[in-house]
DRENLOSE-474648 format. One record per residue (C-alpha): residue number from 1; residue in one letter; x, y, z. Coordinates in steps of 0.02 Angstrom, whole numbers, plus 32768, in hexadecimal, padded with zeros to 4 digits. Example, Ala and Ser with C-alpha at 12.3 -4.5 7.8 and 13.67 -1.06 7.14 Angstrom:
2
i; aa; xx; yy; zz
1; A; 8267; 7F1F; 8186 .
2; S; 82AC; 7FCB; 8165 .
% end
This chain:
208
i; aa; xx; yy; zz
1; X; 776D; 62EA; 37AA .
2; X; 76CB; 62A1; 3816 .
3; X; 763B; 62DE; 37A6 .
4; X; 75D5; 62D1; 3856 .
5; X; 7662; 6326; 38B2 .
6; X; 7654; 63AF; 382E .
7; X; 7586; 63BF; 383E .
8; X; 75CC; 63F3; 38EE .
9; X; 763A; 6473; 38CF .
10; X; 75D3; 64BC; 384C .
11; X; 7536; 64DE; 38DC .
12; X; 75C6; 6518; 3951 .
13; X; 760B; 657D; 38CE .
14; X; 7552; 65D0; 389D .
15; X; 7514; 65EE; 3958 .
16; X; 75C9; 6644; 3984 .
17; X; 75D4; 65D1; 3A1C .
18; X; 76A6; 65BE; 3A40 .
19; X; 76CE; 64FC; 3A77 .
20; X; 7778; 6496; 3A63 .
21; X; 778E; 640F; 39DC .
22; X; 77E6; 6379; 3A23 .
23; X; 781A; 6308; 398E .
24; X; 77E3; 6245; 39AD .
25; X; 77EB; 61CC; 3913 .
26; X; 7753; 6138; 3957 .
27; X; 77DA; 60BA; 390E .
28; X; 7835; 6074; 399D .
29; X; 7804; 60E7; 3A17 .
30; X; 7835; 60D4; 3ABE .
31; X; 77B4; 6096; 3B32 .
32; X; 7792; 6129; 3B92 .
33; X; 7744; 6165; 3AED .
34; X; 76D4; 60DA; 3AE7 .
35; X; 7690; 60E9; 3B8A .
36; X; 766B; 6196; 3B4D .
37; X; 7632; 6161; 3AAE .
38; X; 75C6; 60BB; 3AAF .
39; X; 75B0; 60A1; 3A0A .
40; X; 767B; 60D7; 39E9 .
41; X; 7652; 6179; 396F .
42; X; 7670; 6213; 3962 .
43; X; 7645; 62A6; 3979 .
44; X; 763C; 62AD; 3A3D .
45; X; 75ED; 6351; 3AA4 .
46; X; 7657; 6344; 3B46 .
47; X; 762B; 63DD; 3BD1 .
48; X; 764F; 63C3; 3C73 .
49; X; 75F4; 632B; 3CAC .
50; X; 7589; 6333; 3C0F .
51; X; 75A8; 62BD; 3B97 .
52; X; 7556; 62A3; 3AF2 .
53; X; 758B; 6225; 3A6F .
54; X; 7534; 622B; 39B9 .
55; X; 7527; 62C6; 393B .
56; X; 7470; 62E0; 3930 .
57; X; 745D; 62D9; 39E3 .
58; X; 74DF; 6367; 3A16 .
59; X; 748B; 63D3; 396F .
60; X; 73D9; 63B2; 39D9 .
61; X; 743F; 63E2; 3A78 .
62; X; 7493; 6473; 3A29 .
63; X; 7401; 64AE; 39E0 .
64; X; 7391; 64B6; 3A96 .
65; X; 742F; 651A; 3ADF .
66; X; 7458; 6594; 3A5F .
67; X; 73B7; 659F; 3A19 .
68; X; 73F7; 6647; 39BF .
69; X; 741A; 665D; 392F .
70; X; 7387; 65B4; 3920 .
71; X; 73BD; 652B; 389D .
72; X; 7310; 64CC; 38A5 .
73; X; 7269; 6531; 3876 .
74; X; 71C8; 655C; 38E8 .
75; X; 713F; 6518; 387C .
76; X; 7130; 6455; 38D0 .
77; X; 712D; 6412; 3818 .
78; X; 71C9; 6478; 37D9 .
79; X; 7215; 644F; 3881 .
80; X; 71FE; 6396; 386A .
81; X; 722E; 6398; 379C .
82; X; 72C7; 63E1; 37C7 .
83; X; 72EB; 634F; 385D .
84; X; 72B9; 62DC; 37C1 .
85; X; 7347; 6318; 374F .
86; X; 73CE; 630F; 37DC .
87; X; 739E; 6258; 37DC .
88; X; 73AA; 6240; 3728 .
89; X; 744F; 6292; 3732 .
90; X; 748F; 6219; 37AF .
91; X; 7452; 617D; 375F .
92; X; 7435; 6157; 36B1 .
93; X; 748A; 61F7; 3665 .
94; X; 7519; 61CB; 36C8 .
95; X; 7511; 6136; 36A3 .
96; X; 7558; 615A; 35F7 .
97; X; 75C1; 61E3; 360D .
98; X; 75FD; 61CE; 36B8 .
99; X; 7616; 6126; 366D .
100; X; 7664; 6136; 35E9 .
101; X; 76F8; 6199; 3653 .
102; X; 76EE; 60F2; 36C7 .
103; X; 7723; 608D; 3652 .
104; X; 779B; 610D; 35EB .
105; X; 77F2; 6151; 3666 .
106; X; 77D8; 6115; 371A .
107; X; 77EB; 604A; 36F3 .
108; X; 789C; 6055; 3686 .
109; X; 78E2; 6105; 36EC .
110; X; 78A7; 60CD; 3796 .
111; X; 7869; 6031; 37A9 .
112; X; 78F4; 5FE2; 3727 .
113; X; 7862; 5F8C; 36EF .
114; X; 7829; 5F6C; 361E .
115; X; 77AB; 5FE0; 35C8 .
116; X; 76FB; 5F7D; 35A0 .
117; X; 76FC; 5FD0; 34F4 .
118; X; 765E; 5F6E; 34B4 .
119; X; 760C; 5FC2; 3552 .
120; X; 7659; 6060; 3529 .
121; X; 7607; 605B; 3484 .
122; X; 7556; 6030; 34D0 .
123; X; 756B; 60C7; 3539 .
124; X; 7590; 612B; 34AA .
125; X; 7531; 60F3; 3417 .
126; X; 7493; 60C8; 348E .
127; X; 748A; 60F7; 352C .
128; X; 74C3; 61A7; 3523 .
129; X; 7456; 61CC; 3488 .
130; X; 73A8; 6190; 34EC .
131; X; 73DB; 61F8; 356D .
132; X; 740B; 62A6; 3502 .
133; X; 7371; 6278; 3499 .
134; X; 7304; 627D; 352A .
135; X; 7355; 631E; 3590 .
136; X; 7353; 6380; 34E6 .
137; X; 7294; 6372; 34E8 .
138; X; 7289; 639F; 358D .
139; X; 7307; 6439; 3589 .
140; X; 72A6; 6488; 34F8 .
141; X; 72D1; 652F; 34BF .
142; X; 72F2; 6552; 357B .
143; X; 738F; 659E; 35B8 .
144; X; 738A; 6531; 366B .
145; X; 7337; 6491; 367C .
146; X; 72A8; 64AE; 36F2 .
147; X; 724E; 6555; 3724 .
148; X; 72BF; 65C9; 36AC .
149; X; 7349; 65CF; 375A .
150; X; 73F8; 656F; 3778 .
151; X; 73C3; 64F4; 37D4 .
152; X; 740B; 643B; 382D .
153; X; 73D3; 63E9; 3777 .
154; X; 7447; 645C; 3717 .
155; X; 74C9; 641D; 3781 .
156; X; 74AD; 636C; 376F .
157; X; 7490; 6366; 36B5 .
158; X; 7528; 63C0; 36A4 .
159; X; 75B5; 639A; 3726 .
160; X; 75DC; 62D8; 36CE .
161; X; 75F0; 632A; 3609 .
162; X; 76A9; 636A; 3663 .
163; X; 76B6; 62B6; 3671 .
164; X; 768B; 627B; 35DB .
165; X; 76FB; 6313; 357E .
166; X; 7793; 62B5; 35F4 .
167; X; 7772; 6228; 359E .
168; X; 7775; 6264; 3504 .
169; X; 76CB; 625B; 34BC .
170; X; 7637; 62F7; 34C2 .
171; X; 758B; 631D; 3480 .
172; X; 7580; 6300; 33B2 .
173; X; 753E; 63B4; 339E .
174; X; 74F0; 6396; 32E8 .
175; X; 747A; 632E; 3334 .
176; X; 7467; 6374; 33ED .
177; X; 748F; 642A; 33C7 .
178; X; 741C; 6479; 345B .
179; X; 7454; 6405; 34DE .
180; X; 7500; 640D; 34A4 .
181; X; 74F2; 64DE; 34C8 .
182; X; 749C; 64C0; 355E .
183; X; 7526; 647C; 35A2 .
184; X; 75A5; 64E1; 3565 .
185; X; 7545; 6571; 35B5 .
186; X; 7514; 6537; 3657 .
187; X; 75CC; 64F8; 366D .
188; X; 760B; 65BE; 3622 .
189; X; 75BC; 6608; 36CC .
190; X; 7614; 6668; 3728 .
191; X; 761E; 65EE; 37E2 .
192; X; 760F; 6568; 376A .
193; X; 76A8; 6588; 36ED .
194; X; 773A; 657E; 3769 .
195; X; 7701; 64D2; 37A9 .
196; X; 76DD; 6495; 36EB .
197; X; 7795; 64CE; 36DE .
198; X; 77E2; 6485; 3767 .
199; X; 7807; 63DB; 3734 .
200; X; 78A1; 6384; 3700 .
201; X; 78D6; 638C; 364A .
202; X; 786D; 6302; 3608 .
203; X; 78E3; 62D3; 3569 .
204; X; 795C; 628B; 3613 .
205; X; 78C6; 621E; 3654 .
206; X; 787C; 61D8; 35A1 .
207; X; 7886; 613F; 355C .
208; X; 7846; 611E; 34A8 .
% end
């Protein structure tokens, strides 16, 4: 359910390169997984002797090894826009959806711990709202974020809006309607549709 695990899989899964998925939950992991993962997260790229802890790094990784089919753009400035929205992705629009699930699903399912539902509503009713506000502007009538192509920042402005579904919230499409399909489409792809799919029944993991 890792929306970073998933940004993963999806590059995997669009550059047809085969790897094993070992399942790790970061919450009480043993310590041989945080030796391998210094700041205890997940995903971790693990070949051979190679070791690589953090999402954005293996994508950057992943991306120099199997350049082909290419997820970032030539053009320097394209290149680097794209880089940009894989950080927004990770940060502040994760904050609020990738949030949101925190405190829906993982704190009373996993953690047996209560939901902050005044910070639930900040996410929702502020935070989230800056953040479609600002990526709507930026998306345009475009198809794909940057360069008309699938690249990394369609994958990180998408992969945490499975997460937010599993908590049972989404995108108010009256007022977001183009972001709202751009989602919808970039997760309808076909190597992106069986991972979107692949996640536990979320009405078993919900808490209202």
């Amino acid at each position: 359910m890792s929306p970073y695990v998933r940004k993963v899989r999806v590059a995997l899964a669009y550059k047809g390169v085969d790897f094993e998925d070992v399942e790790q939950t970061p919450f009480g992991a043993p310590a041989e997984f945080r030796e391998l993962s210094p700041l205890s997260k997940i995903p971790i790229w693990h070949e051979d002797d190679f070791v690589l802890p953090d999402s954005s790094v293996i994508l950057s990784y992943i991306e120099e090894r199997y350049p082909n089919p290419p997820l970032l753009p030539n053009d320097p400035q394209r290149r680097a826009r794209a880089l940009w929205f894989q950080e927004y992705g990770g940060t502040k629009l994760s904050e609020a959806t990738a949030g949101v699930f925190f405190e829906r699903v993982v704190k009373p399912k996993i953690l047996k711990l209560e939901t902050n539902t005044k910070l639930v509503d900040h996410l929702l009713l502020k935070t989230l709202p800056r953040a479609l506000d600002y990526l709507t502007k930026c998306l345009g009538n475009d198809d794909y974020m940057v360069a008309g192509m699938f690249t990394l920042a369609d994958i990180a402005l998408t992969t945490s809006f499975v997460n937010l579904k599993l908590a049972g919230a989404s995108i108010d499409t009256s007022r977001w309607p183009e972001y709202a399909a751009y989602v919808e489409r970039i997760h309808a792809l076909p190597f992106y549709a069986p991972i979107v799919a692949d996640v536990p029944d979320w009405t078993k993991f919900r808490k209202d």
